[in-house]
N, C-alpha and C positions, 0 to 999 in steps of 0.2 A: 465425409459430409453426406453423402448420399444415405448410408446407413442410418445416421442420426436421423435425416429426415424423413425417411420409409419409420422409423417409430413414434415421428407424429410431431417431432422439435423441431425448428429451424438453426441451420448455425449458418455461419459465418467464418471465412478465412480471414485470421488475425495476421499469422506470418507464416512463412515456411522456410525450417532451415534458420539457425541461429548466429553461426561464425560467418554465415559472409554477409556483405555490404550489400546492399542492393537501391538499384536509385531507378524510376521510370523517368523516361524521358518521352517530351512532345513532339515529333518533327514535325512540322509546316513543309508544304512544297515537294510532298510526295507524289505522284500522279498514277506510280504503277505499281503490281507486287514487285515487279523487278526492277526498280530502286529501291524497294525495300528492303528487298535480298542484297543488295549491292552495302547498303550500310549493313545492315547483319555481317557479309563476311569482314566489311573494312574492322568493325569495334570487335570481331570475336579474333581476329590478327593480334591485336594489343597483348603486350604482356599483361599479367595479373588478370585477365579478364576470364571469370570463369562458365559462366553462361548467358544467352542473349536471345528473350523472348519476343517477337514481334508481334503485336495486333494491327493488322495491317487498316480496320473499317474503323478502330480507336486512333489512329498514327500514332500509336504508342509504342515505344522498345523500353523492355524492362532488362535492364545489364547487372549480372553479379559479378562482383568482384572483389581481390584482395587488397585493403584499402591500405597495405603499404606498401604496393607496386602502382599503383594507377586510384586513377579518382575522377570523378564527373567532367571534370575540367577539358582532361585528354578528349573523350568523349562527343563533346561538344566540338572540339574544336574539329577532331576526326572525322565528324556528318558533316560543320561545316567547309572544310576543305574538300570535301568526296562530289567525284561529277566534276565532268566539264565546266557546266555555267555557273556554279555554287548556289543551286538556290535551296537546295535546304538549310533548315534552320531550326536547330535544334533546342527548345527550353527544359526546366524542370517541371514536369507532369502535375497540373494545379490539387496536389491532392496533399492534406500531410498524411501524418504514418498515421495516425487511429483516425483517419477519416471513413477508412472502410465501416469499422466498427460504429464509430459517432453518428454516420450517414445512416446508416441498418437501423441505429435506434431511434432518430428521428422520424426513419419512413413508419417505424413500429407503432409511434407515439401518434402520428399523421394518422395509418392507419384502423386504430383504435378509432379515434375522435371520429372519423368518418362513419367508420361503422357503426357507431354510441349517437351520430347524428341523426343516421339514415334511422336508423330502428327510431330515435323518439318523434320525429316526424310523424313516421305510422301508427305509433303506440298512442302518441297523446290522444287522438280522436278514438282509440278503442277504448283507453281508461275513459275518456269524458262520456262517450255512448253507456257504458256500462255503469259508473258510478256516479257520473255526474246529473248528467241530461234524467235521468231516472224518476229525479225530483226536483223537474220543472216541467207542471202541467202541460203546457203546449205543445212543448219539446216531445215530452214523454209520449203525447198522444202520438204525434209525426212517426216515431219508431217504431211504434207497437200495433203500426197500421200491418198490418197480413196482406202478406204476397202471396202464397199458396196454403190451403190449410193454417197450421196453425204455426210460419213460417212468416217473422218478422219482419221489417228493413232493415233496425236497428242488429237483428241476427246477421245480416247477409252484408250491410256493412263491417261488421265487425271480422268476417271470417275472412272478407276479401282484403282488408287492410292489416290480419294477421299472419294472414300466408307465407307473402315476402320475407316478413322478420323471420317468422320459421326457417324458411328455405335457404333465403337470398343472403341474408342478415347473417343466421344463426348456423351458415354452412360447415363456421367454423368448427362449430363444435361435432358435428357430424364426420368430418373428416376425420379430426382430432381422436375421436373413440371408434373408429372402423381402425385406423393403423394401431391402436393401444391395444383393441380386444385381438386384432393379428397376432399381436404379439405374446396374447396372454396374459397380459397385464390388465388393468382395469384405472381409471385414471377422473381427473373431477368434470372432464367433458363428457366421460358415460352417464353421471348422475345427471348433469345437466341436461343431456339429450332425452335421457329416461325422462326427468320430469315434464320436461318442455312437452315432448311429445303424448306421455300421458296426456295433460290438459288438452293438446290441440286435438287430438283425435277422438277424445273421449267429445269435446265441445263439437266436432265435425258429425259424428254421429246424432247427437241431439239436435242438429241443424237436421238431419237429413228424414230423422226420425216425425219432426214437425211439418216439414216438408210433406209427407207421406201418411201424415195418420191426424184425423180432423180432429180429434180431443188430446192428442201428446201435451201432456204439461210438464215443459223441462226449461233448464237455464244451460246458457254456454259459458264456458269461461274461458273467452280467450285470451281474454288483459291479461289471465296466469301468465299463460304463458310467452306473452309479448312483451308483460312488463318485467317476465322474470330477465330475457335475453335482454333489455334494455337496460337493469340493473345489473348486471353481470358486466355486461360489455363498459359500462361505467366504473366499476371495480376495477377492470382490468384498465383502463385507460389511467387512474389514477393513480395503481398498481407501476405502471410502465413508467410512467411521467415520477413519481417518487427513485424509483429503484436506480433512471438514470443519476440521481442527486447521490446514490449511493457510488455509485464510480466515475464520479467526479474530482477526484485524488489526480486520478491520472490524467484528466484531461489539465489540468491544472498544470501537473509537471512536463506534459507535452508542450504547454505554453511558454512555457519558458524559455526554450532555444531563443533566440533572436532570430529577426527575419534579414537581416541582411549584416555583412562584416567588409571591413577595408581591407584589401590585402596589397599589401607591401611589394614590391620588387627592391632585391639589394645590390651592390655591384661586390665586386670581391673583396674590399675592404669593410664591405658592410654598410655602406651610406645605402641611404633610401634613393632609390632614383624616380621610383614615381608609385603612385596609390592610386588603385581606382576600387570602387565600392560592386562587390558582388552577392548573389544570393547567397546565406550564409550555409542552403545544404552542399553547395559547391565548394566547400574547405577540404583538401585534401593535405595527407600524412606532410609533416615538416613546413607547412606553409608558413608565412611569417605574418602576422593578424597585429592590426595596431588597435587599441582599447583607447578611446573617450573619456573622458572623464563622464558619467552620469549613463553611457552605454552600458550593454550588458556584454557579457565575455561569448567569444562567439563558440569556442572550440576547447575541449581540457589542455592542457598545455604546461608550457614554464614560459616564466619571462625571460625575453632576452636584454630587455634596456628598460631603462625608468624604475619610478617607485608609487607605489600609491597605495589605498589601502581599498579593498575586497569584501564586500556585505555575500556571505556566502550563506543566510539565515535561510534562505528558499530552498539550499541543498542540504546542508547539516545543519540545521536548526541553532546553527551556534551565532547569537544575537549579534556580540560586537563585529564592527566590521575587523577584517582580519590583516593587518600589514603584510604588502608584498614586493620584494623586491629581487633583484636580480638571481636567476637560479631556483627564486620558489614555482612552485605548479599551482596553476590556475583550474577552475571547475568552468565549463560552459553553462552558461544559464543564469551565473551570478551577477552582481551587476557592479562596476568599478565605478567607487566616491570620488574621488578627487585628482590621481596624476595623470597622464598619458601613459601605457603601458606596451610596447611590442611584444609578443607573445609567440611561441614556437609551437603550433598547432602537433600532438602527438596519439591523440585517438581521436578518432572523428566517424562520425556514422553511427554504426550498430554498435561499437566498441567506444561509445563513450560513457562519461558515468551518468549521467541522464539517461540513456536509452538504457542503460541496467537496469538503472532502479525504476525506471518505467517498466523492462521485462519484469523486475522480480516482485514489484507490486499487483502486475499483472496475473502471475502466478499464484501465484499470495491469495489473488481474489477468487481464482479456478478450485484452487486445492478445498477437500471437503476437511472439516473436523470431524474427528471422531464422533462427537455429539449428534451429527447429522443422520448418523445411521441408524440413531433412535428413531427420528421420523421419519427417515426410509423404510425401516420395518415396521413402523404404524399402519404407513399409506397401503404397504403390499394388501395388509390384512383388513385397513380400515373400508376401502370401497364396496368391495362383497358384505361385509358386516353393516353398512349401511344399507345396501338394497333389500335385505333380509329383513332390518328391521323397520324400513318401510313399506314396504309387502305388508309385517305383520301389523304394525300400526295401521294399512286400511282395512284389511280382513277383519281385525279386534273391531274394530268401531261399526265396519258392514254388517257383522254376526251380530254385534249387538244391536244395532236399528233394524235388523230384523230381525229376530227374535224379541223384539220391547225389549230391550235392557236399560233403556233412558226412555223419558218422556217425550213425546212427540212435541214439545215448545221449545223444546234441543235445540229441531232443527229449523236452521234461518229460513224466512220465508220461499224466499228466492231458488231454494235445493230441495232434493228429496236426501235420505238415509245414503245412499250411495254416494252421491254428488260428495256430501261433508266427508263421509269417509277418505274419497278421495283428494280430498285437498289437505287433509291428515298429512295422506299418505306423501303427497308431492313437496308437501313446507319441509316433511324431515328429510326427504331425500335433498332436496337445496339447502337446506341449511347448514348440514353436514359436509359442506366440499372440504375436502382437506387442504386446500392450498395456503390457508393462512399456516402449516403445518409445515410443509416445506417451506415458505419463507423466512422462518423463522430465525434460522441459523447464517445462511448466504448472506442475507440483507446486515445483520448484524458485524460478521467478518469483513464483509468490505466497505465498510465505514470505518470500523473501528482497524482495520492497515490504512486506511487512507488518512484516516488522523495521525496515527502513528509515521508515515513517513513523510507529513510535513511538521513533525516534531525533530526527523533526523532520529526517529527508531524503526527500523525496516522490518516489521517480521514476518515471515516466509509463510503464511496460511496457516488456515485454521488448525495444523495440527501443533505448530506454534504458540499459536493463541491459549491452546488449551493444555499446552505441557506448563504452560507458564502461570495459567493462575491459581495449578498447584505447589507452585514450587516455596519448599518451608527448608531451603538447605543452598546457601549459594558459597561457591570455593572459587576463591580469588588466586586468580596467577599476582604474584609480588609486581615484577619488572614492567612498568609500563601501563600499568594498570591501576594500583593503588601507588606507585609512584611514578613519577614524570617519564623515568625511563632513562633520562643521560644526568652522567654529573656534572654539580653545580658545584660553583665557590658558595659558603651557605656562610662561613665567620672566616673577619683577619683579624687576628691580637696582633699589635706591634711592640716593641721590649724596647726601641730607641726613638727617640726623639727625628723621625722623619716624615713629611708628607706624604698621604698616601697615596697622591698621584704619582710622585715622582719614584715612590717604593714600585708600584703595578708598573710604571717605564722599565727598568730594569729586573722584574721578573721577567714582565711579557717578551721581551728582546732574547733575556737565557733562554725561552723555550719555544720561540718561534718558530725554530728548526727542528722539535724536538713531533712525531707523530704521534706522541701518548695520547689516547684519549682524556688524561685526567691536565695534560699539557695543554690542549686545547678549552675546557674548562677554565683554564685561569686565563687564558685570553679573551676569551668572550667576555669573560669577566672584566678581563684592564679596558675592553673597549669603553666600558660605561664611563671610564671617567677620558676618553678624549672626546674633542668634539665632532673630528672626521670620523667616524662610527663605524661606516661602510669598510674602505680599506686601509687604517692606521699605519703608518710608516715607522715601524719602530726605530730605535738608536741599534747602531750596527754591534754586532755581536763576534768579537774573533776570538779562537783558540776555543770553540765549541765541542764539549765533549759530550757524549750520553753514555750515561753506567748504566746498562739493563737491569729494569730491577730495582735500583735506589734514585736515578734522577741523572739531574742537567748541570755542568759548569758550564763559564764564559766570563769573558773580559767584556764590560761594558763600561763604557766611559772611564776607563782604565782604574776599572772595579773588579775587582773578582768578586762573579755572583754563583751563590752555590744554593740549586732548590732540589729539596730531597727528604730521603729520610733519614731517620739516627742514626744509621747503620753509614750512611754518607758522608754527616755529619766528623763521627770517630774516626773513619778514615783520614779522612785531613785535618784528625788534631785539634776540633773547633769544638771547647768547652760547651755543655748544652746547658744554660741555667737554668734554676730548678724551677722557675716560674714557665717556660717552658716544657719540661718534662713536665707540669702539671696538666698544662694544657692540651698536651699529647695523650694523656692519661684519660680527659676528660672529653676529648673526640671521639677516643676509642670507644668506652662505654656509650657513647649517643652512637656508636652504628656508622663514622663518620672518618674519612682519612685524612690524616693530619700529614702535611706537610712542611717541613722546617725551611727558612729564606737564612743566606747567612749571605752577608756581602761584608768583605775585605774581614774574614774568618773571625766573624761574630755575629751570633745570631741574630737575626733583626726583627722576624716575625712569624707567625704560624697561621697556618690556609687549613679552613677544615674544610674538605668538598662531600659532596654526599650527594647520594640519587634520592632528592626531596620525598615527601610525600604529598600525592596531589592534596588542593587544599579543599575542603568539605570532603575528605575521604571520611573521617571521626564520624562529623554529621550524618555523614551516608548508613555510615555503621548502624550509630544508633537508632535511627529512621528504622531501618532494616528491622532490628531490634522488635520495634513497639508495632511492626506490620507482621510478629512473629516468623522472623526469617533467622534462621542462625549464619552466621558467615563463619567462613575458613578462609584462611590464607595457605596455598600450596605456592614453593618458590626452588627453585635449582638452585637461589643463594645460599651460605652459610644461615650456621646458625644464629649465630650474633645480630648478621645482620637483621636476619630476616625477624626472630624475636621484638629487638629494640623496634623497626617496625609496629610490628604488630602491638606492644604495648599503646606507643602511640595515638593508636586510631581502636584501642582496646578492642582487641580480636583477641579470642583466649585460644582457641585450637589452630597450630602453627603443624604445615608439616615443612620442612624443609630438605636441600639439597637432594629435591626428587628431579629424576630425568622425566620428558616427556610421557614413558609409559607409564611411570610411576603416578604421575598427576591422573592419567585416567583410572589405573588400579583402586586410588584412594576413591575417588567418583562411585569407582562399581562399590567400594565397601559400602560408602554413605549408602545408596539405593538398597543393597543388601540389608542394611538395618531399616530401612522404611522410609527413606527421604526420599523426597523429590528436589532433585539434584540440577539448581544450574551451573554450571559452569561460566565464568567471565574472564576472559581474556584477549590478546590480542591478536591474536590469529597465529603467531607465528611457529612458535614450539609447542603451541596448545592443542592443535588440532584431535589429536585423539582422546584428549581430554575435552574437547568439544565434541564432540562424535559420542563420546561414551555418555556424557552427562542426557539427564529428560530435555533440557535446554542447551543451546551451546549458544552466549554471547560473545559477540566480536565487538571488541570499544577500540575505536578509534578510530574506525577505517576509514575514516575518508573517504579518497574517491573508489577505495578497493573494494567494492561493496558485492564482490563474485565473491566473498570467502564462504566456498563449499560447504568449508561444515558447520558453519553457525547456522542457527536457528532464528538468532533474531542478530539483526547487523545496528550497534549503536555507530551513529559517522562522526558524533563529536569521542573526545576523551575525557566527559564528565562524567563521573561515576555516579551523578543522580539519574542519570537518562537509563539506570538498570529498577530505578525506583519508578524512571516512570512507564518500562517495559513493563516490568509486573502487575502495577498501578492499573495501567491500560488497560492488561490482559484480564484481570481480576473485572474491572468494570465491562467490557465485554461481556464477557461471559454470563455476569449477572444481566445481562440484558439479554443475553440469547435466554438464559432460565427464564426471564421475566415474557419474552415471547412465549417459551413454550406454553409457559401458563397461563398464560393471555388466548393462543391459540386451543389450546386443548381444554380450557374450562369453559370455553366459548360453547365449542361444542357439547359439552357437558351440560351447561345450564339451558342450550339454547334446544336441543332435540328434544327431552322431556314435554317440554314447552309448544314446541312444534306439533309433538303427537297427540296433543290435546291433554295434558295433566291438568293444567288450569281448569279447562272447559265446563267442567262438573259444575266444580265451586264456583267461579267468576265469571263464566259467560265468555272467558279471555281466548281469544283464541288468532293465532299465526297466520293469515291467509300468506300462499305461497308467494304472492311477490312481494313481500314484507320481509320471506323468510329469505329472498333473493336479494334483498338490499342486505338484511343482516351480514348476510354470508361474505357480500361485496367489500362491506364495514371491516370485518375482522382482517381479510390481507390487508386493507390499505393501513388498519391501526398498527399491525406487525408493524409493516414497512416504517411508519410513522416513530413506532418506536426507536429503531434503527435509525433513526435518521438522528433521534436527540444525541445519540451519544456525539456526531457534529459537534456539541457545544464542552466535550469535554476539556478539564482543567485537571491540569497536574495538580498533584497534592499540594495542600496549600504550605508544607512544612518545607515543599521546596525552594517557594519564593523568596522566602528569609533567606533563603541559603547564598545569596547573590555569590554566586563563586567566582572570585576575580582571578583574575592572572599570578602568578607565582612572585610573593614578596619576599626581597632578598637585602636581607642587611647588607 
C-alpha cells in the first residue's frame, strides 16, 4: 500500500489471506491493555484459532480461524465467560465485509463534492468580476477604480479569491504530478498543473507589472485558471459518483446474506428442544438453521427435514423456483417460497458460495484486458506529446503576432499577441488529458461481469471478456452438458394386456435391491405413478437374484419377475416375440438401452432408458450457428452413442471415445487451424480441456463456482447461458471499442480546435475553461457509456426458447 501511494494512487485493504475465516469482534467493558491481553490468550487457547489481532483504543479483536473446528459463537461465549465479574461483552464489529471498500468510496465521493463546493464559492465571483460585471456600467466603473498605478480592485479581487483554489483547492493536483514526475512518469495532473499554473502566474505578473509601471495595459486571466480547477474537480466528482454504479454488482450480492437466522438446538433423537434467533454472521460448520417460509436461507447447506420449494434466481439466475427436499443442498442468500425447512449449515463464512462469487466478481473487476494495454501505451507517450505540442501551439501564434502574420482585429480587445497565444497554448494542454482513455476499458469490464453474474454467468476479467468475443469454434463435452447426464426411463411398450401401475409395482420391487444405476432409473421412474412419491414401500421381493451384466430376478406376489436383457431372457427359455425384438432393434438405433420385463416367463414389456438430451440443446445449436459459431461434440462415449446424439441436435463434427487428454489435443488442433476455441463443459474430466481451450466454460456448477480452470463459470445447466456468455462478451467489447473512440476522436477533433484552427476562418475560438469542462465531459460520457450496457438484454432468440424441465413420456 505504501508503494502504491508514494506513486501518487490511493488504495485500500480489501482482505488479506484467502482460506481463512476471519470475524472482528466488539468487546464492551474493557478498561485495561491487560484485560485485553487476558482475552487474546483465552481466544488464541481454542482449537482451530489461528491468529488474534487486538485494537486495543478500537475494542476490537479481529480472530482467524478454521471455520470447521470453531466459529464466532465459541468466541463470544469465551470473552463472555473470561474474568472474574464477567463484565465483558462481546458483539460482531458493526461493519460488513465491503464496508471498508463502500465507506473509501463514499468518503471519495464526499470528498470531491467538497472540494467542487469550496472551489465554486471562490470561482463564481472571479467568473462574474471578469465576465460579467464588465458589462454593467456601475459595476464596471466600481472595479476599474485604480488602487496603485494602473492596478485595479476588480484585479486584486480577483487574484486574492483565485489563490486558494490554486493552492488550497487545487493541491491535489500538485501532489498528484510531484509523485508521478518522481517516478518518471508523466500523468493528466501534470497537464493540469502546467496549465493552471500557466494562467495563474502569467495573470500574477500582469497584476504586479500594473501595480509598478503608470501606463502597463494588460488583462489577467484568473477565471482560467479557477474555473479550469472547478470544472475539473466537477468531472471528477461525476466521474467517482458514476463509476461507484459500475461496482454495484457486488454491493448487490453482498446484500444478500440475511441479517439474522434461527438456530435449532436438537436432543439425540433429533427433536427440536428450543430455537432462539441470532446474527446470521454467527452460523458455524454443522449448525442446524430452520428456514420460513418467505425468509431467505441463511447458510449453503442440505436439508435435514421438510419440503418446500427454493427461488435461487439472485444466485444462478435460474428463474423457476427450485423444489427442495430432504438431502438436497441449499445456497445462502436465496429466499425459501412456501415450506418450513431445517437445514445443516456446511460452509459458512469465506467458504460460502456468495462470498466466492463475490471474491471472483471482485477479481473479475481487478483483472486488466488485454485491450487496456493499448491505452496504457498511449498515455506513457501521449503526456509528453501533448506538452510539446502545446508549447508549439503558443510559440506558432506568438511568432506569428509578432511578426504580423495575422491582422491585429485577431486580437480580442481585452489581450495583446501574447495573452491569445497563450491561452492557445493552455486550452490544448486541458483538453487533451487523457483520462477519458484510461477509463475506457475498466468502467466497461466491470459493468459488463456485473451484469453477467446476476444473470448466473461468472466471467473471470477482462481477459475473459476478450477471449470470448472472439470465439468462432465451441467443443462441447457429450455427458452432462448437451445431455442431462443420468439415465432416464424415456418409452415403455407393453405386449399384454396389463396396467401400468401395477406392471412399475412389480419391476420397481425386482430391482429395489439391485445398485445398477440403470436400476435405479426405473425407480424414479415407478415413483411417478405412486402417490407417496418421497419414500414408496414397495411389495416384498424374495428369492432375489442379480446376474452381472444381464439384470434382476425375484418372486413378487408369487410372480416370477425377470428384467434384463436378451441374453437373460434365453437363458431361462422365455420365447422373445418379434414385436419385441423390433422394439429392441429400434432403441438400439436411437442411442438408447432397451430392457426386456418378463413376468411368469413371458414377455410383458420393453423399457428404453437413455441419457436424454437437454431440451433447447438443437436451439442452441442452431443460434450458435447464425452468430457464426461452429460447434463440436467431444465425448469418452462410443460411437453410436455419441453419433445418434449428435444428429439430433445436428452437430456434424463428432469426435468420440476421447480420454480427457484427448479432448484438450483436439482443442490445440482447432486453435492450430485458426479457431478461437471455447471449450464447454462440466468441470469434471474436462479440465485440461478447459485450460487448453481460448475460453474454458463450466455449465452447471452450481454452488462450485472455484472451478480453477474455467474462464467463465455458467451456475445454471442451460446451454443458452453459453449464448449469453459470448452474447455479453461480444456486446462489451463493442462498448469498450465504442469508448475508445469516443475517447480518442475527442481528442482528435477537440485539440485542433483548441489550437486555434477555427480561429482564422470563424472567429471560433476554445478559451481554456471551456476546454476544461470539455475535457470533464469526455470521462464522464466514457463512464456514461459504460454504464448503458446496465440495460443489457439477452438475445431476443433466447426468449422463445422458454426451456422447460425434461418431458418424459
Amino acid at each position: 500500500m505504501e508503494k502504491i501511494e508514494e506513486t501518487g494512487f490511493g488504495a485500500v485493504l480489501v482482505s488479506t489471506g484467502e482460506d481463512m475465516s476471519k470475524i472482528n469482534l466488539r468487546i464492551d467493558g474493557v478498561r485495561t491493555v491487560n484485560s485485553m491481553r487476558m482475552l487474546e490468550n483465552s481466544l488464541q487457547a481454542l482449537p482451530g484459532v489461528q491468529a488474534v489481532q487486538t485494537s486495543p483504543e478500537l475494542k476490537k479483536i479481529a480472530v482467524s480461524y478454521k471455520p470447521d473446528m470453531t466459529g464466532p459463537r465459541n468466541f463470544i461465549k469465551v470473552i463472555d465467560s473470561t474474568g472474574s465479574s464477567r463484565r465483558f461483552k462481546a458483539t460482531i464489529y458493526p461493519e460488513g465485509e465491503g464496508a471498508g471498500r463502500e465507506s473509501h468510496r463514499k468518503e471519495e465521493i464526499k470528498q470531491y463534492f467538497r472540494s467542487f463546493l469550496w472551489s465554486l464559492i471562490f470561482t463564481t465571483p472571479v467568473f462574474l468580476t471578469s465576465m460579467i460585471f464588465m458589462y454593467i456600467p456601475g459595476i464596471k466603473h466600481g472595479l476599474d477604480t485604480k488602487v496603485v498605478n494602473m492596478l485595479t480592485i476588480g484585479e486584486v479581487i480577483r487574484w486574492v479569491l483565485s489563490t486558494p483554489v490554486q493552492f488550497i483547492i487545487g493541491r491535489r493536483f500538485y501532489t498528484g504530478s510531484y509523485k508521478a514526475l518522481r517516478h518518471g512518469s508523466a500523468n493528466m495532473d501534470v497537464l493540469i498543473a502546467l496549465g493552471t499554473n500557466a494562467a495563474y502566474f502569467y495573470s500574477v505578473y500582469t497584476v504586479i507589472r500594473a501595480a509598478s509601471s503608470p501606463d502597463f495595459e494588460g488583462t489577467d486571466f484568473f477565471e482560467t485558471s479557477a474555473m479550469l480547477i472547478s470544472f475539473i474537480l466537477l468531472g471528477k466528482y461525476l466521474e467517482v459518483l458514476a463509476k461507484g454504479k459500475t461496482s454495484e454488482a457486488i454491493a448487490k450480492l453482498m446484500n444478500l446474506a440475511p441479517e439474522t437466522a434461527i438456530l435449532l438446538s436438537l436432543d439425540e433423537e433429533g427433536n427440536v428442544i428450543s430455537e432462539e434467533e441470532i446474527d446470521s454472521r454467527l452460523i458455524q460448520k454443522n449448525d442446524i438453521i430452520k428456514i420460513i417460509p418467505g425468509a431467505k436461507v441463511a447458510s449453503d447447506g442440505f436439508v435435514l427435514w421438510g419440503q418446500s420449494h427454493i427461488n435461487e434466481s439472485m444466485i444462478t439466475g435460474e428463474a423457476r423456483p427450485v423444489a427442495k427436499r430432504k438431502g438436497d443442498t441449499v445456497i445462502g442468500g436465496t429466499v425459501n417460497e412456501n415450506g418450513v425447512l431445517h437445514i445443516k449449515a456446511t460452509k459458512v463464512g469465506s467458504e460460502s458460495a456468495l462470498a466466492q462469487i463475490v471474491r471472483l466478481v471482485e477479481s473479475a473487476q481487478m483483472a486488466k484486458a488485454p485491450v487496456q494495454k493499448f491505452a496504457d501505451r498511449i498515455s506513457k507517450y501521449f503526456v509528453p506529446l501533448v506538452i510539446m505540442l502545446s508549447f508549439s501551439t503558443w510559440l506558432a501564434w506568438f511568432l506569428a503576432g509578432k511578426l504580423h502574420g495575422y491582422p491585429e482585429s485577431w486580437i480580442p480587445s481585452s489581450m495583446d499577441s501574447f495573452e491569445l497565444a497563450l491561452q492557445f497554448g493552455i486550452s490544448v494542454m486541458v483538453i487533451a488529458c487523457p483520462c477519458a482513455l484510461g477509463l475506457a476499458t475498466p468502467t466497461a469490464v466491470m459493468v459488463g461481469t456485473g451484469v453477467g453474474a446476476s444473470l448466473g454467468v461468472l466471467i473471470k476479467g477482462g481477459q475473459a471478456l476478450e477471449g470470448a468475443h472472439k470465439v468462432n469454434c465451441i467443443v462441447f463435452d457429450k455427458t452432462g452438458t448437451l445431455t442431462v447426464g443420468k439415465p432416464v426411463v424415456v418409452n415403455t411398450r407393453l405386449l399384454k394386456n396389463v396396467v401400468l401401475h401395477e406392471f412399475y409395482e412389480l419391476v420397481a420391487a425386482t430391482e429395489a435391491n439391485s445398485e445398477h444405476p440403470l436400476a435405479k432409473a426405473i425407480i424414479e421412474y415407478a415413483k411417478k405413478f405412486r402417490e407417496d412419491e418421497e419414500n414408496p414401500a414397495w411389495p416384498e421381493a424374495r428369492d432375489f437374484v442379480s446376474i452381472t451384466g444381464h439384470g434382476v430376478k425375484a418372486i413378487v406376489r408369487n410372480k416370477e419377475v425377470i428384467v434384463g436383457n436378451k441374453s437373460l431372457m434365453l437363458e431361462n427359455n422365455i420365447v422373445i416375440p418379434v414385436d419385441a425384438q423390433d422394439m429392441l432393434t429400434e432403441t438400439e438405433s436411437m442411442a438408447q438401452t432397451g430392457i426386456l420385463v418378463s413376468i411368469d416367463s413371458e414377455v410383458t414389456g420393453v423399457l428404453a432408458i437413455s441419457d436424454p438430451v437437454k431440451p433447447g440443446a438443437q436451439e442452441v445449436i442452431s443460434i450458435l450457428k447464425s452468430m457464426n459459431v461452429r460447434s463440436i461434440m467431444v465425448t469418452g462415449d462410443n460411437w453410436g452413442t455419441a453419433s445418434s446424439i449428435a444428429s439430433q441436435i445436428s452437430i456434424e463434427t463428432v469426435v468420440a471415445e476421447a480420454k480427457p487428454e484427448q479432448k484438450a489435443e483436439k482443442v490445440k488442433e482447432l486453435q492450430a487451424e485458426g479457431y478461437a476455441v471455447a471449450m464447454v463443459g462440466d468441470g469434471i474430466n474436462d479440465s485440461p480441456a478447459l485450460v487448453a481451450a481460448d475460453v474454458g466454460m463450466a455449465i452447471g456448477a452450481g454452488t462450485d463456482i472455484a472451478i480453477e480452470a474455467a474462464d467463465i463459470v455458467l451456475m445454471k445447466s442451460n446451454l443458452e447461458d453459453v449464448i449469453t456468455a459470448i452474447h455479453l462478451s461480444r456486446k462489451t467489447f463493442s462498448r469498450i471499442r465504442l469508448n475508445y473512440i469516443w475517447a480518442l476522436g475527442y481528442n482528435i477533433l477537440g485539440i485542433p480546435i483548441a489550437a486555434g484552427a477555427l480561429f482564422p476562418s470563424t472567429g471560433f475560438r476554445l478559451p481554456p475553461w471551456i476546454a476544461g469542462a470539455a475535457m470533464a465531459a469526455s470521462s464522464v460520457s466514457v463512464v456514461c457509456c459504460s454504464l448503458l450496457l446496465k440495460n443489457y438484454e439477452r438475445p431476443k432468440k433466447l426468449e422463445n426458447l422458454e426451456i422447460g424441465g425434461i418431458q418424459i413420456e
